[in-house]
C-alpha positions as CSV (number, residue, x, y, z in Angstrom):
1,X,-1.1,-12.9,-16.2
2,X,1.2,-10.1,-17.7
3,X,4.9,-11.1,-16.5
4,X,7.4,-7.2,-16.5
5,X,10.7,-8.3,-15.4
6,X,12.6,-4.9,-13.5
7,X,16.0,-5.8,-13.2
8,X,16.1,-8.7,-10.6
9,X,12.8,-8.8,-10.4
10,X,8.9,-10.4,-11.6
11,X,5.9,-8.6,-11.7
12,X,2.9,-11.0,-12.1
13,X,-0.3,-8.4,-12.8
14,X,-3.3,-9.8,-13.6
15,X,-4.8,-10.3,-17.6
16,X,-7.5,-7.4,-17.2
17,X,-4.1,-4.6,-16.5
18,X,-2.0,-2.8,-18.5
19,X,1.3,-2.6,-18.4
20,X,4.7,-1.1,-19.7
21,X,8.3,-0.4,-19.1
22,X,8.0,3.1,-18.9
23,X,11.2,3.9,-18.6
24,X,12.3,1.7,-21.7
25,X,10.1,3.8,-24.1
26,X,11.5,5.4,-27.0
27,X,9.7,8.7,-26.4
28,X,11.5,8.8,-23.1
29,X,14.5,8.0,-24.2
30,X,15.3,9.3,-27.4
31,X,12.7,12.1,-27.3
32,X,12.1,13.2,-23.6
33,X,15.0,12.5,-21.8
34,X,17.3,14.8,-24.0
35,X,15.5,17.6,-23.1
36,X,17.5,18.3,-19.7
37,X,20.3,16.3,-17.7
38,X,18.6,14.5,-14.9
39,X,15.5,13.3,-16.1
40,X,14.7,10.2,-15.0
41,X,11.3,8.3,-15.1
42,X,9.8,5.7,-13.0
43,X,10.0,1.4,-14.4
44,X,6.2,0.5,-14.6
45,X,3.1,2.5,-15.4
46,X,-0.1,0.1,-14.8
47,X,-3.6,0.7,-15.8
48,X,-6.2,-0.7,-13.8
49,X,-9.6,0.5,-14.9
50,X,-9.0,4.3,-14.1
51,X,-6.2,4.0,-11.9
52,X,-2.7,4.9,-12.8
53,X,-0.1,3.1,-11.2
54,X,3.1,4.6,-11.0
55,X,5.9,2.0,-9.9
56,X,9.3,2.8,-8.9
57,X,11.5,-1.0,-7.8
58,X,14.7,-0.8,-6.1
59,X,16.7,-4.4,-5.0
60,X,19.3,-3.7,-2.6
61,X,19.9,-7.0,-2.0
62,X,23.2,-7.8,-4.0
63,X,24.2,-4.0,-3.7
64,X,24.1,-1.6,-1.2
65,X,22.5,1.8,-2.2
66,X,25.2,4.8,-2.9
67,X,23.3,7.6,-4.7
68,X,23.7,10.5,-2.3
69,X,19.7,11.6,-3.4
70,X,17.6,10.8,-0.5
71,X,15.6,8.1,-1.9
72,X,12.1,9.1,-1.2
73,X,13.1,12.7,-3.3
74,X,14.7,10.5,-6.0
75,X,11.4,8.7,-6.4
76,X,9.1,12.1,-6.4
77,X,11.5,13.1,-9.1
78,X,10.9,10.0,-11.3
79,X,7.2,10.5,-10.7
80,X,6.9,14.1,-11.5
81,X,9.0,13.6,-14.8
82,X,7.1,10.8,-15.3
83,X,3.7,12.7,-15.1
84,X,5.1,15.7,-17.3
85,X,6.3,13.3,-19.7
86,X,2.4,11.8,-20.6
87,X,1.0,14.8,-22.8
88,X,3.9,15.1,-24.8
89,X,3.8,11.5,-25.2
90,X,0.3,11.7,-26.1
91,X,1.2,14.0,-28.7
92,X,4.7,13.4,-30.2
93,X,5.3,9.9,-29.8
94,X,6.4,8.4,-33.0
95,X,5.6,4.9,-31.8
96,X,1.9,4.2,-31.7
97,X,1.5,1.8,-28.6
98,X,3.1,4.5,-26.8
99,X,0.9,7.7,-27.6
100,X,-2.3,5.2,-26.8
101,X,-0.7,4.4,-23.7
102,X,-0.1,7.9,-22.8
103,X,-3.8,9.1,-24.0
104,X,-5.0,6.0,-21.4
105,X,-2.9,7.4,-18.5
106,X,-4.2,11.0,-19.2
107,X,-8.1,9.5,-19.0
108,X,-6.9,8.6,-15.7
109,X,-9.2,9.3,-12.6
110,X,-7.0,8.4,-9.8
111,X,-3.0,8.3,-9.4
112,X,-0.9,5.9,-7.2
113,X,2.3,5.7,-6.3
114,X,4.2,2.8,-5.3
115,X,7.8,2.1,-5.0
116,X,8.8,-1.3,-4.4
117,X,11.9,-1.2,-2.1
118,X,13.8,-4.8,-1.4
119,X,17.0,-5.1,0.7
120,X,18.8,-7.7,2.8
121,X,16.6,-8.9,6.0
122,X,17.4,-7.7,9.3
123,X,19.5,-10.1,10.9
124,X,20.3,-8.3,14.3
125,X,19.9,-5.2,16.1
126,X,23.5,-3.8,15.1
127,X,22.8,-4.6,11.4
128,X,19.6,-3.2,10.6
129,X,18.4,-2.7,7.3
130,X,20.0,0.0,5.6
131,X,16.5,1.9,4.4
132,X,13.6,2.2,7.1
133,X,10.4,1.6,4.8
134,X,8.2,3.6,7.3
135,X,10.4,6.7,7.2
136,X,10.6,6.6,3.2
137,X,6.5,6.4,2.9
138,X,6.0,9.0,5.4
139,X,8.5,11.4,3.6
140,X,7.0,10.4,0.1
141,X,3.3,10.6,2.0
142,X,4.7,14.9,2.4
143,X,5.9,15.0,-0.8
144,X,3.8,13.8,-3.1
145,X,0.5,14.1,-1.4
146,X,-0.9,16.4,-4.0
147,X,-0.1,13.4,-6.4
148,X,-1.2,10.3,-4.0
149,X,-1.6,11.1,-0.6
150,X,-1.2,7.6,0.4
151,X,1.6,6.2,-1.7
152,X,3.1,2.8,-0.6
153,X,6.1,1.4,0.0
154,X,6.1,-2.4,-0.2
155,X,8.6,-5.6,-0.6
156,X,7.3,-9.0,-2.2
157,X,6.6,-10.3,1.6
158,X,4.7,-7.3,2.8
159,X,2.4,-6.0,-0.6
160,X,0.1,-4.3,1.7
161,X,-3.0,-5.6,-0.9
162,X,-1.6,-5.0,-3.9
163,X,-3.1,-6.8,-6.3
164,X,0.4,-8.1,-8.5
165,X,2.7,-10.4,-7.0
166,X,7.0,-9.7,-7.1
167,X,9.3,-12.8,-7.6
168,X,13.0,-13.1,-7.9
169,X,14.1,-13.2,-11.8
């Protein structure tokens, strides 16, 4: 099993995967990032055969969220950057591992997005959680559908299939 922690958080993939910290690259950040204010990128890219997971994780369990950016546009922003970022990659990476990665994500046959949203659990009625799941995917679902036109939003309780597990670090 390939173990990526994300901040306050696990991700258990399986052997056959592959996986990186996309967003701890040095292409993106000493290369890409620079071209523009505002770039961002999403934390995991994971191969899976053809399929090119993109994985965006928020916890919102010790700290409330206060970006102003809805979050389902903040995450179609880390996705598209994300995306434009791979040919470049590709091409102009100085580090190795990272230009195969890139060449392996543009082989890709099938693109999914996921962003793994955890927060506090509902307690009552007039404390509900902060971020309605449902209303994020079905925004990202309009967004991005060009992209994946089912993405998914999931916790480490409700994975919705997923076939890597999420623990606390």
């Amino acid at each position: 099993m390939t173990k990526i922690p994300v901040d306050s958080l696990i991700f258990t993939f399986p052997d056959s995967w592959k996986v990186c910290k996309y967003d701890e690259w040095a292409f993106y950040r000493h290369q890409f990032s620079k071209m523009s204010p505002g770039i961002k990128a999403v934390d995991l890219l994971a191969i899976e055969s053809q399929v090119i997971w993109l994985i965006e994780a928020k916890d919102y369990r010790q700290h409330p969220r206060t970006k102003t950016i809805d979050l389902a546009d903040e995450v179609v922003q880390k996705v598209l950057y994300t995306l434009a970022s791979m040919l470049p990659a590709k091409i102009n990476a100085s580090n190795t591992s990272e230009s195969h990665f890139a060449t392996e994500v543009l082989r890709g046959q099938q693109l999914r997005v996921v962003l793994h949203l955890e927060q506090p659990v509902k307690t009552s009625k007039l404390f509900p959680r902060a971020i309605d799941p449902s209303k994020v995917q079905l925004k990202l679902r309009s967004l991005i559908k060009p992209i994946d036109p089912h993405p998914k939003v999931v916790e480490s309780t409700q994975m919705q299939g997923l076939q890597w597990t999420v623990t606390e670090l």
